[in-house]
Structures are given as C-alpha cells and as structure tokens.
N, C-alpha and C positions, 0 to 999 in steps of 0.2 A: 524108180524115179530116174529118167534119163535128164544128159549132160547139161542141158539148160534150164530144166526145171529147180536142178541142184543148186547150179546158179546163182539162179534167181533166188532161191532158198537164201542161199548163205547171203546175197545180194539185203536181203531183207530182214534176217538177221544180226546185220550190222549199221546198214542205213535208214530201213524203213521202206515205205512203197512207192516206186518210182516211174512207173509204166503199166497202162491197163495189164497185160498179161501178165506184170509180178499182181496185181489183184485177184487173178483168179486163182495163184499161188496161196493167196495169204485167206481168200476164202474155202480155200481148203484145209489150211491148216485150221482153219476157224470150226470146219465142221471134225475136223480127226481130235480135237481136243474134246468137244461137245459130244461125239460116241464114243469116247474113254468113258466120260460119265452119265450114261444113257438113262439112267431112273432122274438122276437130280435135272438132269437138263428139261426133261419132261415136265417133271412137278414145276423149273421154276416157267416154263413154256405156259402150262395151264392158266398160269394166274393171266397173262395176255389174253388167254384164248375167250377164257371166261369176259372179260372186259370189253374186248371187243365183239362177241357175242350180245352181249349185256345193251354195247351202242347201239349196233345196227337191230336189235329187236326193238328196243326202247322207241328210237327214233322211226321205223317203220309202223309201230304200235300211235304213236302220237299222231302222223301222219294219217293212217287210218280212224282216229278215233276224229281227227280235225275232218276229212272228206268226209264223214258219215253224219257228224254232226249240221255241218254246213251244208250240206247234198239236202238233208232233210227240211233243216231251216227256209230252204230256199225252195223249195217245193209249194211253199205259202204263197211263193211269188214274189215279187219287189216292189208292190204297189200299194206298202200298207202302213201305214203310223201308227202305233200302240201307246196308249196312255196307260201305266200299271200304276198303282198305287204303292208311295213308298214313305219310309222311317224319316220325315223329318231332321234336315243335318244332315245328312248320309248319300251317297253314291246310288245310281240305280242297281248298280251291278258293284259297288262295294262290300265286305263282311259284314260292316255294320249292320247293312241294311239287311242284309240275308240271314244274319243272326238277331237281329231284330222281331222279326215274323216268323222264324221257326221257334222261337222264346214265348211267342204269344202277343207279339206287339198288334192292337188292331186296328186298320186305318181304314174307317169307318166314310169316309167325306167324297167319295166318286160317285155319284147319282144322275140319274138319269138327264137329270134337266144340264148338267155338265155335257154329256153325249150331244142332246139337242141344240144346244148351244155351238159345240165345233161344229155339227155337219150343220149349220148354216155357212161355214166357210166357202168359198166357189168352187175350191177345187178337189174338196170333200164328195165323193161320189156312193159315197153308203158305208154304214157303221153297225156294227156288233159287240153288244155287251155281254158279258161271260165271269163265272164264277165257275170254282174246280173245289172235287170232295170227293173223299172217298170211302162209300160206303158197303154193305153186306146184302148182296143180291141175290135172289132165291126163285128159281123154279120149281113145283113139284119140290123130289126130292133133294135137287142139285144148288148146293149156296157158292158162293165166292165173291169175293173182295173187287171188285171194280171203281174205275176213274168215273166218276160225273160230272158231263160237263154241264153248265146250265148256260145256255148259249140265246139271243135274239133269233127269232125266227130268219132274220136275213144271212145268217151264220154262212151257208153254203155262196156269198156273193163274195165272203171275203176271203175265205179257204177254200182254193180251185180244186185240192183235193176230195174235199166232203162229198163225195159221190153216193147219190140214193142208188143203191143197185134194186132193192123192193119196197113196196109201199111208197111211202112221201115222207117229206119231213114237215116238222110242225109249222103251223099257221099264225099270223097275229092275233086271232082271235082265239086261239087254244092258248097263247101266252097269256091275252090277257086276261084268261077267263081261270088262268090257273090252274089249267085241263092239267090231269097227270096222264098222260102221254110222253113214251119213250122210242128212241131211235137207236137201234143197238148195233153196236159194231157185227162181223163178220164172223169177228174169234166168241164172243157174247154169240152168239144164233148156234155157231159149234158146239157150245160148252153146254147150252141148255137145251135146242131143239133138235140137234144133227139134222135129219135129213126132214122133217115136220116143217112145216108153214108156221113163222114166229106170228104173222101177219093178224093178228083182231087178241091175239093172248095175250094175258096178263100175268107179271111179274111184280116180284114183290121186291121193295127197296125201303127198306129202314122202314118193316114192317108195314108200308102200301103199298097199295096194288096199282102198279102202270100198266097201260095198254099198251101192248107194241104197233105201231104206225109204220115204221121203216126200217130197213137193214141197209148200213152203208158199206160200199163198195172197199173191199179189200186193201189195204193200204202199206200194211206194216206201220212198223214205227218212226216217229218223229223227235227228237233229242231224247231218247230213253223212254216215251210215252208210246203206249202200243196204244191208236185207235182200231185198232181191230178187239180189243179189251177192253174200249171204253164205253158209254151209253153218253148220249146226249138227249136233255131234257128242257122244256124251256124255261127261262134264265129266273120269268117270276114265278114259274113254280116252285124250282129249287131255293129261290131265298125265303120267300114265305110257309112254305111246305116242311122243309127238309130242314132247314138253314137258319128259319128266323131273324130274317135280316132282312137290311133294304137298300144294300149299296153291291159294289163291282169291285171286283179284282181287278181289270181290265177294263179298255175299250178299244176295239180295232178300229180304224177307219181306213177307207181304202182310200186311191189317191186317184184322181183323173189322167194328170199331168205329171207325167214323173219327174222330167224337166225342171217343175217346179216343187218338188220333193222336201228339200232344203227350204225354201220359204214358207212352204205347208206347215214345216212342224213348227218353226217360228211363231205361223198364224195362231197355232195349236194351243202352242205354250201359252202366246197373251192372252188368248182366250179363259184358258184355263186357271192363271194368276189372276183375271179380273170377277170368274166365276168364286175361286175361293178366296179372292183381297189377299194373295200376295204379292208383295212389293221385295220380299230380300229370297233371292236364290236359295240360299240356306234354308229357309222356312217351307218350301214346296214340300207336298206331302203328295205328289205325284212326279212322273219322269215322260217324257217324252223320248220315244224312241223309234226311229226310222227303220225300215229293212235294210237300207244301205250304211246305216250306223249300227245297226246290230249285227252286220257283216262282219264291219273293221272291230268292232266290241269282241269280237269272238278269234279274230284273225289273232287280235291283242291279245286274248286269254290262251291261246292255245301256244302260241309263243314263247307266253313265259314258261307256262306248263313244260315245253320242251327242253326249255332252257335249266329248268329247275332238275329234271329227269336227266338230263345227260352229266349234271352235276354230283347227282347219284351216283348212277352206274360209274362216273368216273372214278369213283371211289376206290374201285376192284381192281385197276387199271392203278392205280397209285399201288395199292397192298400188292400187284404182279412185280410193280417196278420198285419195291426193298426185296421181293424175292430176287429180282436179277442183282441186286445189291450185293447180297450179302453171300448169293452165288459166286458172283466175281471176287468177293474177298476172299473166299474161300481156295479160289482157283488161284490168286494171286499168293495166296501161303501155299498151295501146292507146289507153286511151280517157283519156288523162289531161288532154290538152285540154277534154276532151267534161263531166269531173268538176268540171276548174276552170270552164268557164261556167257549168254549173250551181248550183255557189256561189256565183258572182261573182252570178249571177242571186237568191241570197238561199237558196237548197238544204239544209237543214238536213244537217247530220251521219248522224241517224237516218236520215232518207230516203234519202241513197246508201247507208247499210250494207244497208238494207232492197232496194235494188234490186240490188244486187250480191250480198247473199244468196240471193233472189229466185230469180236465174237459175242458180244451183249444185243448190238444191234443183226447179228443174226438169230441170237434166240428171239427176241423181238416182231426180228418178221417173219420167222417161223410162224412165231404164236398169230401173228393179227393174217399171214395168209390163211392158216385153220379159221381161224375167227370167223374171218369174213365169208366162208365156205359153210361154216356149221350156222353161221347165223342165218346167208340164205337161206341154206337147206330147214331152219326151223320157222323161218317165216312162211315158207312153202309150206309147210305141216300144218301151222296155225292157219293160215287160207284155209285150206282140206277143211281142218276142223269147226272153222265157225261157219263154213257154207255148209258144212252137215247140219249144223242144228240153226239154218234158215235164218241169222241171221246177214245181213247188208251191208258185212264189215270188211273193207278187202287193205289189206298189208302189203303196202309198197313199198319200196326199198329206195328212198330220196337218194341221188348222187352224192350230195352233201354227207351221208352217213356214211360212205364208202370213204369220202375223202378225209372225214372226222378220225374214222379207223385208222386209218395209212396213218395221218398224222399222230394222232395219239400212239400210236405202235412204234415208229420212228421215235417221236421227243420222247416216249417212255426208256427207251433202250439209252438211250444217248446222254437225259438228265440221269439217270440210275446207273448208269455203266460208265461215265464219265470221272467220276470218284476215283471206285478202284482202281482203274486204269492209270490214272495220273498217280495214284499213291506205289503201281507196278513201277510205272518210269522213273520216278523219285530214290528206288533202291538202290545203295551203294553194292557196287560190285564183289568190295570182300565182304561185307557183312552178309551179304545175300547167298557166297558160297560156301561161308561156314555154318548155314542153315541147313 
C-alpha cells in the first residue's frame, strides 16, 4: 500500500469518505473484508442472484406469454363484435362468471333469431354462430381427443385465418340439411391419414361417421387452442347430432366501419336487451365484446398477472436480504475490536455506518450483476428450447426488468444493511475493545 493510499486509509478510518479516490479505497476495503470470508459471502450473494434471476425470467416469461397471446388474438382481425353467452349478475370476463360455466351453469337463451336480428344492424357485414366440444375421434385404428368446433357455414368470412388448403368447406345447405360433414385441421389429416388423400373419407366422431370435405391450412395455435387439432363441423349438426341442443355459445359479427366500432356494439347491446327484454344491466345473460375491447381486456389481465408474479418472486429477494442481515451482524460482532479502535482512533459515527453499508451494498450488486447475466443467459436457453418443440413463444427481456433488478438489488442491500451498520456506528469505544 503506498503513501497515499495509507492516507487515505487512516483518512477514513477516522472521518469517513471524503473524496472519489478515498471511495475506491473504501471499495476495496469492502471487497478484502468479503474475501476473508469467501463461502459465507457467497451463500449470502445466492439469495440475490436467485431473486433477481427470479425477476427478469418472471417478467420476460409474462411478456412473452402477453405477445403470444395477443399476436394470436389479433390474427382474427379487428373487425369483429362477439356476443358470448354469460352468468347473469357477473362480469364477461369475471370469476364468477368463469366459474359459473365450468360448475355447469347453462345459459340456454342465444338463438338464432338473436343473430338475425343484429345483422339487420347497417354496419353488421356478416355473422357466425359457433359452439365448442370435445370429443373422441377415430380413424381405422388411430383415436384421439379433439376440439369441435360447430361453426356457420360463413365461419371463413369472419376468421381470415380459416384457410381451405383442400377440398371446401361446408355449405348452407349441408348446414341446414344436417349433413355430417367434417373440415379437419392440418395436425387431424397427420394424425389420421399422413401422406393419403383425407378428401371423400369418413371418420368417426362420438361413434358417427363424417365425411371429410376439407383440410384447413396450417395455422398453429391461437390463445392455447391448436386449429391444426381441431375439426370444424356445421354448427346445426353439432347441436342436434352431437349436442342436443338448440342455442350458441357465441356469435361473431364482423364490422363494416371500424370507425364506427364503439357505436356497433352499442347498437348490438340494444338489440340484444330488446331480443331477451332486458332492462337492468345486471340481468344480461350475454356480453358484448369488441376486438379493440378485448385488446385493452387482455392488456388489463396480463398486467396484473405481472404485477402479481413480480410480487412472488420478490419474495426470494426479501429472504436474500435477512441473509445480508444477519451476515452483517455477524460481521459487526467479528469486527468489534476492529470498530472500537477505529473510534478510539477519532472514527466518526457516519464513517463506520458508511463502511459497514458500503460492504452490504456490494454484496448486493454483486448478486443482481450475476443475476442479471444468468437470467439472460436462461432466457436465451428457454428461446432455444421452446422453438425446438415449435412452439410461437419468444422471451424478451422488457428494459423495465433490467431496471426492476438494479433497483431491487440496490434498495435490498441498503434496507437490509442499513441496520447492522447503524447498530456498528452506535458502538462505545471501550466497550467494543474489551470484546
């Protein structure tokens, strides 16, 4: 240690830090105390690392789960008003509601003549009604579990994705004749025919036999739904056939005028209140829902979702920072000879809380610079790994979660190390040297 460095030393050990270059002094003393004790410094480093690992996956993970979902959603287009059928009392997109219908609640009242009624609206340009089930599909020897959708023969006018890649898709006159006739996804034509023409053959579905008509064009999936695994059938065959039934899950209609989008569903809504005579909001046993409302609907969901997850992982990030706690008390009973000469030597107050904070906030950013390295480097890994098995998931690293780190890494060292530090400064000189 040459003659100014020593200086500065003793400069610091009696007043504290008073010049950038006594800081790089007192960051060194910061790390020769923390490679004394190389295993403990480590372990209490992990609980950081882990935590801030923890953010930036979390939050890259929610980010990608929100682009993939929304990428998909929007893939429909933004030209469309959906009428679903809901729990009375309840939110479209509330628990109630969603636990309502998975319980068995059945809301029986969307029929056709509802449908016919909106698309008299002006700016109603064509509409699709649809029901979803899933049943045990069977070629020859080959069965499996597939989505069925029972969709209006207009179905492909209102989802630009529904692409016929072979044959056609059904007619109104197959719909209303009850024809069982099927359009089968992509992944469905692999599963049963590989390399064979699906095209005039018949499968069987909750023990009948459909004629395949079409194969739609490769798609992948859409919020968790694989149409390449689904089969589409039309919508009165599947309720009377299959279902025994005589209402909708749904009803799509598409919009003219996007412009007037917001006024469409309005018209939608009165319509729909003066088809089933209601008069109190409350009472609707249907929802009206836009593309550009089920945007911000999702924007909202995905939000809190994020917000609820980084409140998690923060967790790990609290349990790092009673390790740097109780690290630093420890370190403050080691050194308590070391505290009292310093005083006895003239050491202000300030200056040991300052260097006993000092060293908290460098295990701190130790830990969140590892963090923030092993967490790229694990996001990059999970990229790798979910484009090997073809799924559309891609994990980006928001700025926001780099800045969430830094800061949690910081306030963790500083709320946690702030303690001991003050309880070091607080030490009477002789009591501390007869320790």
């Amino acid at each position: 240690m040459n003659k100014k460095i020593r200086q500065n030393y003793k400069t610091i050990l009696r007043f504290g830090i008073r010049s950038p270059h006594e800081w790089s002094v007192v960051f060194r003393m910061a790390f020769r105390n923390l490679r004394m004790n190389k295993m403990r410094t480590a372990l209490t480093t992990l609980g950081i690392i882990i935590g801030i690992m923890s953010v930036i996956i979390v939050m890259a993970g929610g980010a990608a789960l929100k682009g993939f979902v929304i990428g998909q959603v929007a893939a429909f287009g933004s030209d469309y008003i959906q009428v679903e059928v809901k729990v009375p009392g309840t939110g479209a997109t509330s628990l109630a509601n969603a636990t309502g219908r998975a319980t068995g609640v059945s809301i029986t009242t969307l029929k056709e003549e509802d449908a016919k009624a909106v698309a008299k609206i002006p700016n109603v340009s064509a509409w699709a009604a649809g029901n979803m089930d899933q049943e045990l599909v069977a070629y020859k020897n080959t069965t499996k579990r597939a989505i069925l959708f029972g969709v209006s023969p207009t179905w492909p006018l209102i989802d630009a994705q529904a692409i016929i890649d072979e044959g056609n898709f059904f007619s109104d006159g197959e719909n209303n004749a009850l024809n069982q006739v099927a359009v089968i996804g992509s992944g469905v034509k692999d599963s049963f025919f590989g390399l064979e023409d699906p095209i005039g053959k018949n499968i069987k579905i909750k023990g009948q036999s459909y004629r395949v008509i079409g194969v739609g064009k490769k798609r992948g999936a859409a919020g968790f739904i694989s149409f390449d695994d689904a089969i589409f059938v039309p919508v009165n065959t599947l309720n009377k056939k299959l279902l025994g039934i005589n209402y909708f899950q749904f009803v799509t209609f598409k919009v003219a005028d996007q412009a007037r989008m917001e006024q469409t569903a309005l018209d939608i809504r009165a319509v729909m209140d003066k088809q089933h005579k209601t008069t109190d909001p409350d009472k609707e046993d249907f929802s009206v829902v836009s593309a550009t409302e089920g945007m911000k609907i999702l924007n909202s969901v995905f939000g809190t979702i994020n917000y609820l997850l980084l409140a998690l992982t923060s967790i790990s990030l609290v349990v790092g920072g009673v390790g740097i706690m109780n690290v630093m008390y420890v370190a403050v009973t080691e050194r308590t000879r070391e505290i009292g000469l310093r005083k006895a030597l003239g050491a202000r107050n300030s200056g040991i809380l300052r260097q006993f904070l000092f060293e908290a906030l460098v295990v701190t950013f130790l830990g969140g610079v590892i963090g923030i390295v092993l967490g790229v480097g694990a996001t990059f890994l999970l990229n790798q790994l979910i484009a090997n098995f073809g799924y559309n998931l891609i994990f980006t690293i928001p700025l926001e979660s780099i800045l969430i780190a830094v800061g949690f890494s910081f306030f963790t060292g500083l709320i946690f190390g702030i303690y001991p530090a003050w309880k070091a400064s607080q030490l009477l000189p002789i009591e501390a040297l007869r320790k």
